[in-house]
C-alpha positions as CSV (number, residue, x, y, z in Angstrom):
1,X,23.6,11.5,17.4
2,X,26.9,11.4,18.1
3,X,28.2,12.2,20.9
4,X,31.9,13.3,21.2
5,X,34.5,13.9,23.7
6,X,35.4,17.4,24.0
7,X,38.9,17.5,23.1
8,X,41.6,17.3,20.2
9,X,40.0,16.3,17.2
10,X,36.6,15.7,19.2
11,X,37.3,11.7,18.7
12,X,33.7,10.0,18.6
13,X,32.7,7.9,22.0
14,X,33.2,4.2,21.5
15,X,29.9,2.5,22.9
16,X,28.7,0.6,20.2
17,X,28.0,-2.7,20.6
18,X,26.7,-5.5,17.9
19,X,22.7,-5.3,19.0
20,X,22.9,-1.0,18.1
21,X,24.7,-1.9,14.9
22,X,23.1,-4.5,14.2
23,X,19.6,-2.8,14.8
24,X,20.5,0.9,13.0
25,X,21.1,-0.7,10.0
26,X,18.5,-3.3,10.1
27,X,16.0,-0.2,11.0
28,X,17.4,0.9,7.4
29,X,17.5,-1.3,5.2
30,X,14.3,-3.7,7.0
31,X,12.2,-0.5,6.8
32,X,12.2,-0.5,3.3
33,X,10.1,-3.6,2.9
34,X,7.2,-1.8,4.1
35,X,7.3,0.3,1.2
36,X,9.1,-1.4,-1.7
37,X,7.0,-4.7,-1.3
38,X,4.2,-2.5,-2.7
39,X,5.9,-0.8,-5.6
40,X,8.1,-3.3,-7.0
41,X,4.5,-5.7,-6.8
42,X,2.9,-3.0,-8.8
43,X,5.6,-3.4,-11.9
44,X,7.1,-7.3,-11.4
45,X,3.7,-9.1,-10.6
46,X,3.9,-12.5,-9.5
47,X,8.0,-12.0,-10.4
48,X,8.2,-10.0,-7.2
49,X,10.4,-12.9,-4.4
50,X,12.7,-13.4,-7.8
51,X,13.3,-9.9,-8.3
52,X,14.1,-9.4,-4.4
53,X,15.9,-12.8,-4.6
54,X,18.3,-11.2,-7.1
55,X,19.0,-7.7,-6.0
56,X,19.3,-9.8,-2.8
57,X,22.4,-11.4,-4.3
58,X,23.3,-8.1,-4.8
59,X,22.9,-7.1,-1.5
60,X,25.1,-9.9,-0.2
61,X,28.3,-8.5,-2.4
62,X,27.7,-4.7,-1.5
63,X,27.1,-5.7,2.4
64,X,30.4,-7.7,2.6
65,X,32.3,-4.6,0.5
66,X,31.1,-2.3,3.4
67,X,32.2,-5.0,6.0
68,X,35.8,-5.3,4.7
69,X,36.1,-1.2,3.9
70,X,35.2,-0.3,7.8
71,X,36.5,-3.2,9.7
72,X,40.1,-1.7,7.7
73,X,39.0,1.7,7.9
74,X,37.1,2.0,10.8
75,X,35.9,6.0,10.4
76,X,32.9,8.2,10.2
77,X,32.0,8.7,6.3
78,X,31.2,5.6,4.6
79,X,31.9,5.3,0.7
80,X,33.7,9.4,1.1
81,X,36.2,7.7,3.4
82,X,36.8,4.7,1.6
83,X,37.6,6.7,-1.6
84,X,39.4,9.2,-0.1
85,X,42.0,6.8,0.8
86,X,41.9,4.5,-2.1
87,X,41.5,7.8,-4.7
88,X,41.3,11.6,-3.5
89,X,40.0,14.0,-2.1
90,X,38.3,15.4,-5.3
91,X,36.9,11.7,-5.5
92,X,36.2,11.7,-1.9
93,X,34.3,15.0,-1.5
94,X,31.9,13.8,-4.9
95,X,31.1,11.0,-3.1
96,X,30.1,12.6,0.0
97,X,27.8,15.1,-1.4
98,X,26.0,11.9,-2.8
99,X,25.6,10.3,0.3
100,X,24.1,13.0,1.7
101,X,21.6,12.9,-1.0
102,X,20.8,9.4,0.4
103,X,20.3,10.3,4.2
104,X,18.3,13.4,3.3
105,X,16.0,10.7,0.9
106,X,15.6,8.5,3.4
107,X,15.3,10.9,6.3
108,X,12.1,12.1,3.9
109,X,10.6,8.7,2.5
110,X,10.7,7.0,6.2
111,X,8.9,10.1,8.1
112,X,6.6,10.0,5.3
113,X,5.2,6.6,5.6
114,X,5.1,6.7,9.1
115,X,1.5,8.2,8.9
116,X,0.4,5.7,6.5
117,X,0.7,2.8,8.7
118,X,-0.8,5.0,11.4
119,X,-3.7,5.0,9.2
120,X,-5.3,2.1,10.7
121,X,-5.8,4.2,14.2
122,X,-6.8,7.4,12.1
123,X,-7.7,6.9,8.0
124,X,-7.2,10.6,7.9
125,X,-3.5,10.5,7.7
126,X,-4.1,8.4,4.5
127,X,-4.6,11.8,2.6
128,X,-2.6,14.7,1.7
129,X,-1.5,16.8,3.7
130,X,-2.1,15.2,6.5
131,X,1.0,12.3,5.4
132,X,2.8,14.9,4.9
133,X,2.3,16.9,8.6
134,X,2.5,12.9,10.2
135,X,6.0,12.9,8.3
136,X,7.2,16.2,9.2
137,X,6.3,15.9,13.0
138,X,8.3,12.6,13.1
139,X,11.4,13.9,11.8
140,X,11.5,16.8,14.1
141,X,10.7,15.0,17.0
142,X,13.8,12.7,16.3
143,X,16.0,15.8,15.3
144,X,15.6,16.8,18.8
145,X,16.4,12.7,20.5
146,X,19.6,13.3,18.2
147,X,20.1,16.8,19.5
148,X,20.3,15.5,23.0
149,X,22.5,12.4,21.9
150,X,23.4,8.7,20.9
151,X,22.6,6.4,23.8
152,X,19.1,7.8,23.7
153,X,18.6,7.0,20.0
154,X,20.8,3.2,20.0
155,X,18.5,2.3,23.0
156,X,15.4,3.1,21.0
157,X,16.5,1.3,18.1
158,X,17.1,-1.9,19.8
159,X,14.0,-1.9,21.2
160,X,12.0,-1.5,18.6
161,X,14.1,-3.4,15.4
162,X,13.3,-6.4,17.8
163,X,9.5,-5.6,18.6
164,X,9.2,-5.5,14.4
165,X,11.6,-8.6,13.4
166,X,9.6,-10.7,15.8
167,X,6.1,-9.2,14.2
168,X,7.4,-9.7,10.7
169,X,8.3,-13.2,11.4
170,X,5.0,-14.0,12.6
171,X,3.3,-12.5,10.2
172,X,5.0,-14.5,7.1
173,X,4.9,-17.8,9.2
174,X,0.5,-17.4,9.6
175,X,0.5,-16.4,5.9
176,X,2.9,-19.4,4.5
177,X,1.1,-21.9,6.4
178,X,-2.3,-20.9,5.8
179,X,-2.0,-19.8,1.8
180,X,1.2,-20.7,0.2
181,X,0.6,-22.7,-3.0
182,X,3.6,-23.1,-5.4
183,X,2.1,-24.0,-7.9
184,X,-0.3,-20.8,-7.8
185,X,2.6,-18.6,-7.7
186,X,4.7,-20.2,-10.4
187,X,1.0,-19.9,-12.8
188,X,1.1,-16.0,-11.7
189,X,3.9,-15.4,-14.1
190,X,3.5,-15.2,-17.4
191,X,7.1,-14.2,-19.0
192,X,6.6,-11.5,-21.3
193,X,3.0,-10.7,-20.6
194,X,2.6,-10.2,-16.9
195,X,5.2,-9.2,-16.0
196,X,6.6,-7.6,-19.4
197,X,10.7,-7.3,-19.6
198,X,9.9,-3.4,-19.3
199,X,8.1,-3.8,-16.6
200,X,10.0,-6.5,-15.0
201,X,13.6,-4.8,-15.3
202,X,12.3,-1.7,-14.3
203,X,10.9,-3.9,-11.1
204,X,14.6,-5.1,-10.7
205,X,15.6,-1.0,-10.4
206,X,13.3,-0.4,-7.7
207,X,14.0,-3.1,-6.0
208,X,17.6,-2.0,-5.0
209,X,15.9,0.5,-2.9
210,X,14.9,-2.9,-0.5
211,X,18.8,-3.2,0.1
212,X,19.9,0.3,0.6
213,X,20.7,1.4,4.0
214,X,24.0,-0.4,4.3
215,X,26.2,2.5,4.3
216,X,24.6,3.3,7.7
217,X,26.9,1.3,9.7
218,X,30.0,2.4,8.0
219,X,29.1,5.9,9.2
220,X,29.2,4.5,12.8
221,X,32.0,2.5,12.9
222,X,34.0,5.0,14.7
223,X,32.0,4.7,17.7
224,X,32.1,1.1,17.2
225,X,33.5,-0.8,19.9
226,X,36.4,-3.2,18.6
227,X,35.1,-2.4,14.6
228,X,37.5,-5.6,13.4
229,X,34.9,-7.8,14.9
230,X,31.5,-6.1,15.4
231,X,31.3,-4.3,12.1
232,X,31.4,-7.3,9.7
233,X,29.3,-9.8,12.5
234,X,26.8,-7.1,12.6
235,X,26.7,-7.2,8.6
236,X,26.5,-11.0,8.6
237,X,23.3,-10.7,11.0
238,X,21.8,-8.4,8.9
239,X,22.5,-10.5,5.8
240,X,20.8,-13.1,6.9
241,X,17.7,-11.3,8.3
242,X,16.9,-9.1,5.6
243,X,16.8,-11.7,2.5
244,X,14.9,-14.0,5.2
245,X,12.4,-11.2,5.4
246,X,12.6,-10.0,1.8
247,X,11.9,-13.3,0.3
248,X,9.4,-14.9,2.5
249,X,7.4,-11.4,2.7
250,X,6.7,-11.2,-1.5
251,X,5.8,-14.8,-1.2
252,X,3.5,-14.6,1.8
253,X,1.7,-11.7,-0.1
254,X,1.5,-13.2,-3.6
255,X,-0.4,-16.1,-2.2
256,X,-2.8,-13.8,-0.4
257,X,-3.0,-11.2,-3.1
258,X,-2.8,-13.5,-6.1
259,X,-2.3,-11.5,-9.7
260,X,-5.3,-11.3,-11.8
261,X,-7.0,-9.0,-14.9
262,X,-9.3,-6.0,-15.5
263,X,-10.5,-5.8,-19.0
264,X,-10.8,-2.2,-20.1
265,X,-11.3,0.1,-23.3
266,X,-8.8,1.8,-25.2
267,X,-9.7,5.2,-26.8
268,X,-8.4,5.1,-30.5
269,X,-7.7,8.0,-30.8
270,X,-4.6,8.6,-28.5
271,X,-3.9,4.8,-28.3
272,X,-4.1,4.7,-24.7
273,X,-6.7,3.1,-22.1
274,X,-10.2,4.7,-21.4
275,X,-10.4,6.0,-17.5
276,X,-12.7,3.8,-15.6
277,X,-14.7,4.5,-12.0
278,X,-13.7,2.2,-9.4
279,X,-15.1,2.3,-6.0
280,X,-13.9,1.1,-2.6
281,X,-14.0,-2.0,-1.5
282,X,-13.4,-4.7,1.0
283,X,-11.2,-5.3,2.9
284,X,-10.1,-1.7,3.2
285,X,-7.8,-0.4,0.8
286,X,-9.0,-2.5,-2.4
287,X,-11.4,-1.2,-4.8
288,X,-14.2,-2.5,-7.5
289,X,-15.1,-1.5,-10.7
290,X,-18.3,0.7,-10.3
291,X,-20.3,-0.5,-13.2
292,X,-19.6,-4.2,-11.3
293,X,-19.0,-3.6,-7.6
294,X,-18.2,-7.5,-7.4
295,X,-15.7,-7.0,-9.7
296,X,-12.4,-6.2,-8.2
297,X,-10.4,-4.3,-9.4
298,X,-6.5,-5.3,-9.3
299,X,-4.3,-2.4,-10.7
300,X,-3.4,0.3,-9.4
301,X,-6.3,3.1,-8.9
302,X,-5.6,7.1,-8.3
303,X,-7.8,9.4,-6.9
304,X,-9.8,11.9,-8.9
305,X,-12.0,14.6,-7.6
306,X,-14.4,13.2,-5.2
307,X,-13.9,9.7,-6.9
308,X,-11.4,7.2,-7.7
309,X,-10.4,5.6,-11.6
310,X,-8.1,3.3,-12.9
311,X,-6.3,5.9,-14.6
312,X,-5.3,5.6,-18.4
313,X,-2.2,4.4,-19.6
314,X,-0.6,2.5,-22.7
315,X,-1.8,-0.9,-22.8
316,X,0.6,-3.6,-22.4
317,X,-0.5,-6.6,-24.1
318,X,-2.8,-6.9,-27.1
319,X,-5.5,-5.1,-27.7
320,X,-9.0,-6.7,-28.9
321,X,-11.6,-5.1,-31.2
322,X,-15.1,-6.3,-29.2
323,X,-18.5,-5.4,-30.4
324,X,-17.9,-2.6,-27.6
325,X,-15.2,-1.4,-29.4
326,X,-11.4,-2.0,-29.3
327,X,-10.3,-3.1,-25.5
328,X,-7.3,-4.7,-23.3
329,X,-6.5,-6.7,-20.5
330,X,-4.2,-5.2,-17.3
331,X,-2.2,-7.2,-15.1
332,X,-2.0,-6.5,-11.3
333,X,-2.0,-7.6,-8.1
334,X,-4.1,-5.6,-5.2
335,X,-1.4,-5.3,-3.5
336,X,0.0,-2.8,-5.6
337,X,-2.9,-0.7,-4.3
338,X,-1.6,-0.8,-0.9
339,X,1.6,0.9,-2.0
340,X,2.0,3.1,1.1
341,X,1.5,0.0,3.7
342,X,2.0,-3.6,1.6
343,X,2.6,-5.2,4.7
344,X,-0.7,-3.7,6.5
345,X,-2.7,-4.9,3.2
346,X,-1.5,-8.6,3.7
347,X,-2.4,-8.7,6.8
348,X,-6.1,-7.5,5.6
349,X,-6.0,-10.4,3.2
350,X,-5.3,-13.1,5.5
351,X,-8.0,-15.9,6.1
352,X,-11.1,-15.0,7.3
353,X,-11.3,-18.1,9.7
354,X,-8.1,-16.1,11.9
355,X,-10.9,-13.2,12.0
356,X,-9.8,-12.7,15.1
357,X,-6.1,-13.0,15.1
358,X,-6.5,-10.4,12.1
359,X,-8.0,-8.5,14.6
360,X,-5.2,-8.4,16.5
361,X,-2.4,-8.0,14.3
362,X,-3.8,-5.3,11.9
363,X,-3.1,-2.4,14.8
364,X,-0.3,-4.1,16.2
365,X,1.4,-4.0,12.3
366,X,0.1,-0.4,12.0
367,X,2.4,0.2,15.4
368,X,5.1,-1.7,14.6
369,X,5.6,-0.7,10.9
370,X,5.6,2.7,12.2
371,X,8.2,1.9,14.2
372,X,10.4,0.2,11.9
373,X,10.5,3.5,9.7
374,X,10.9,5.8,12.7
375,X,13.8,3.7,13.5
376,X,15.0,4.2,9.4
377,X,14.7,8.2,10.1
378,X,16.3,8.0,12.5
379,X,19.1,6.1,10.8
380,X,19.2,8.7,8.4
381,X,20.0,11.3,10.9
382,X,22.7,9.6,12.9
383,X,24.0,8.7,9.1
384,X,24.1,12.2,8.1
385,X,25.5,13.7,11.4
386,X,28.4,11.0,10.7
387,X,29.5,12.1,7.4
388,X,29.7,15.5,8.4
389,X,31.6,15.1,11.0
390,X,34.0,13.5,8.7
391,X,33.5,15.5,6.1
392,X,34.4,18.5,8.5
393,X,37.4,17.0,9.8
394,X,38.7,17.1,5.9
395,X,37.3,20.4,5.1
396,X,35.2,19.7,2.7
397,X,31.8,21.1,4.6
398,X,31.6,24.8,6.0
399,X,32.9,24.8,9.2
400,X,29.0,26.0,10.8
401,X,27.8,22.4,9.7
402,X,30.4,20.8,12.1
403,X,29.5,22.9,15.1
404,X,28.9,20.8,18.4
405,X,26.2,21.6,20.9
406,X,28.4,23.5,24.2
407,X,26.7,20.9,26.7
408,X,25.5,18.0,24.8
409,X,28.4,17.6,22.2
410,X,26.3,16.5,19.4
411,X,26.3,17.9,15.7
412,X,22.8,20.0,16.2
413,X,23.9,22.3,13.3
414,X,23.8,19.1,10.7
415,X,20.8,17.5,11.9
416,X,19.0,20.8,12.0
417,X,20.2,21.7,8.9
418,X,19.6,18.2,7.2
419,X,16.5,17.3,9.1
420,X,15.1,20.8,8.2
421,X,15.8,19.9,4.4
422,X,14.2,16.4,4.5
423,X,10.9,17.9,6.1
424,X,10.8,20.5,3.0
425,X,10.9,17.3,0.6
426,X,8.2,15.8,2.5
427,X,5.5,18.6,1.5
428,X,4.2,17.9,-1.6
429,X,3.2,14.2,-0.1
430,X,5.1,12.5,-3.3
431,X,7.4,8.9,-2.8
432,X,8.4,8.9,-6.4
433,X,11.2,12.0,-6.0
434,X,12.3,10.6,-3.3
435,X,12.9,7.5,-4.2
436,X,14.7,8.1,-7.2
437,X,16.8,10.7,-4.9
438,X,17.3,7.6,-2.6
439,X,18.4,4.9,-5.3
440,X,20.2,7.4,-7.2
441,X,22.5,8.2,-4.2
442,X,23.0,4.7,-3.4
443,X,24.1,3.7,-6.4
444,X,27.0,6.3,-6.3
445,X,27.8,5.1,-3.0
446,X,27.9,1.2,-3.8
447,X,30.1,2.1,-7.0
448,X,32.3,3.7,-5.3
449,X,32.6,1.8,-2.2
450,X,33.3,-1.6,-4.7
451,X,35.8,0.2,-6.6
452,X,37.5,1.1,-3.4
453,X,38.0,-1.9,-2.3
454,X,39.2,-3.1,-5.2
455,X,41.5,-0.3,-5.7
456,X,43.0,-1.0,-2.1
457,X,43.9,-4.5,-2.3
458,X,46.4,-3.7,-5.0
459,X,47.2,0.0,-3.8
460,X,48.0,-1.1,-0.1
461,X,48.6,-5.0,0.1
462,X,49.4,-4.5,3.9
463,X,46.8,-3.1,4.9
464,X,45.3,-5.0,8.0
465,X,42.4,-6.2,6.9
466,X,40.6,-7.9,9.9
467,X,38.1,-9.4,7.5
468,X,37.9,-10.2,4.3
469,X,34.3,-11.4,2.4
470,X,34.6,-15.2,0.7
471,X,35.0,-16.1,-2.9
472,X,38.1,-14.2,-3.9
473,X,40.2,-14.8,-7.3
474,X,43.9,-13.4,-7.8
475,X,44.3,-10.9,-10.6
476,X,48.3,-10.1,-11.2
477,X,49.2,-11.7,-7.5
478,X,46.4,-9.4,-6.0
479,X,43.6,-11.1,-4.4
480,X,40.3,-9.5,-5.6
481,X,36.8,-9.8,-4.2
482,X,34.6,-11.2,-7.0
């Protein structure tokens, strides 16, 4: 984690390069597909590559605000520095307590999942709270790389970003060549019905937190070297890369995992469905219905007691009054039971005639996705020792959070602190706190990171800007970013 020259103002080094920008944020925001895939599956259905598709579009606008904002403003602090100079400090200091929010989230929800790909080598860490140990050892073992300093961590995170792009790549190309069917994917969505607009819109939320992680290189850019120029090309690459990944990925796993029904009953008297045994299945990780073991079962299934049941909910289409009494059909798609480790599921679901590339590739994706996510942690940390160094330098943080480590110069009070926080959040074994933490922060980031530089281009014309994104449209002689 930073490293800094022990002098005046304790000026970050300059030593990164386009591959360690490049690869901290793509360890960010890539990491989240091996997370996301799964949950956004479990709500849009066979809608899951357009929903990615159009917070995608999203992505591209947000990603190429971030690129204008720091190649101007090349400083530690993101979204809090932008606003600072295109509002206040009031402004600026709200903004940087919400970014923290973020780092701490995804410090938490990256550690975490770390164990669940590791699952593959030991099912134990499958279950609670053995996730949560797995989770808590990872972040403190990357507290103390950042302790010691940057080059250690940018080396590592070149390394591995490429080990995972190249494995993710490989692993969609052997799935689209061996399953893809259009026409099967386009029959999986049924508008209205599976997905429902609820359940589709509320799809669309989650996804954002695919895209997130942007605000990472923003936080490095005063270390950057030459920010003008490696700051947005480093964007561009990771534009590029991520909707690659995030597209082809939903598509490879909707033709392997294709959406079907379970018919269950509804109890009458509180309106909702009837809790039904399901047992495991294979491959490992999907479950059948116990009264029909060849019967699979393709919504999501919870844990209870020694067992497992799809759990009851409100139905979601219409229900039907049987001789049995009054029932309804679910939508799903098994790979919404492979919520902690979606990509490690469609690798499980791949032909069985590549029995023994499967082989192959179901550790080496266990490894690698663990990888990707220790690289996201440790994105959180360096993002978090960034923005309080810059928060410090403004006085808007206690003065303790800014202290430097005598011999290695590196913010060990804020990563401690931060880290230490994170691990706490990891206990109780639960994604869904954290992600809301994580999109909620975000979104206060990407607001006010758009506003900024919207607020700028009229507020300081002159500004040397040493890139600008495309598709501008003048508003009162002001040129404005659409």
């Amino acid at each position: 984690m930073a490293r800094r020259k022990h002098r005046e103002g304790q000026e970050l080094h300059k030593v990164l390069g386009v591959p360690a920008l490049f690869s901290t944020v793509y360890g960010n925001v890539g990491s989240s597909i091996y997370y996301a895939l799964g949950i956004v599956a479990l709500y849009a259905l066979g809608a899951t590559p357009l929903v990615f598709l159009v917070t995608g579009a999203l992505f591209i606008t947000t990603a190429w605000t971030y690129a204008e904002a720091t190649a101007a403003l090349p400083e530690a602090g993101g979204a809090s520095s932008f606003a600072r100079r295109a509002f206040n400090e009031m402004v600026s200091f709200g903004i940087g307590w919400g970014q923290m929010l973020v780092y701490v989230a995804t410090i938490a929800i990256s550690a975490l999942f770390v164990p669940h790909y590791l699952s593959v080598f030991w099912p134990i860490l499958l279950d609670w709270p053995y996730n949560a140990i797995g989770g808590i050892l990872t972040a403190v073992a990357l507290m103390v790389i950042n302790v010691i300093g940057l080059k250690e961590a940018a080396r590592l995170n070149i390394v591995l970003a490429l080990l995972d792009l190249v494995t993710q790549v490989l692993i969609m190309v052997i799935a689209l060549v061996l399953l893809l069917e259009p026409r099967i994917l386009l029959d999986q969505i049924q508008w209205g019905v599976a997905p429902t607009w609820k359940d589709l819109l509320y799809g669309m939320a989650i996804g954002t937190v695919a895209y997130t992680g942007i605000e990472t290189l923003s936080n490095m850019a005063e270390e950057a070297t030459d920010p003008g120029r490696t700051v947005p090309r480093a964007i561009n690459y990771v534009i590029v890369v991520v909707l690659v990944v995030y597209i082809g990925m939903p598509l490879a796993a909707l033709s392997a995992m294709n959406v079907g029904t379970n018919t269950v009953p509804v109890d009458t008297a509180t309106g909702l469905t009837v809790p039904v045994a399901a047992v495991p299945s294979e491959p490992e990780g999907t479950y059948a219905l116990a009264s029909d073991p060849e019967q699979p079962v393709y919504v999501l299934v919870e844990r209870e007691g020694d067992g497992y049941v799809i759990p009851e909910q409100e139905p979601k289409g219409e229900v039907v009054q049987t001789a049995d009494g009054p029932v309804t059909d679910l939508y799903g798609t098994q790979l919404g039971n492979y919520v902690e480790d979606p990509v490690l599921g469609l690798v499980r679901f791949l032909p069985d005639e590549i029995g023994w590339l499967k082989a192959i590739l179901e550790p080496w994706v266990g490894i690698l996705a663990a990888t990707i996510l220790v690289i996201a942690t440790n994105a959180g940390l360096i993002g978090v020792s960034r923005l309080t160094y810059s928060l410090g330098q403004h006085r808007q943080l206690p003065p303790m959070l800014g202290r430097m480590h005598a011999k290695r110069l590196t913010p060990y009070v804020s990563i401690i602190v931060f880290g230490s926080i994170a691990a706490v959040l990891m206990i109780p074994g639960s994604t869904t706190l954290l992600a809301d933490l994580y999109i909620f922060g975000s979104m206060i980031s990407f607001t006010a990171a758009h506003l900024s530089v919207i607020v700028l281009r009229f507020k300081e014309p002159e500004l040397e800007r040493p890139w600008r994104p495309p598709f501008n449209i003048p508003i009162r002689g002001t040129s404005v970013p659409l």
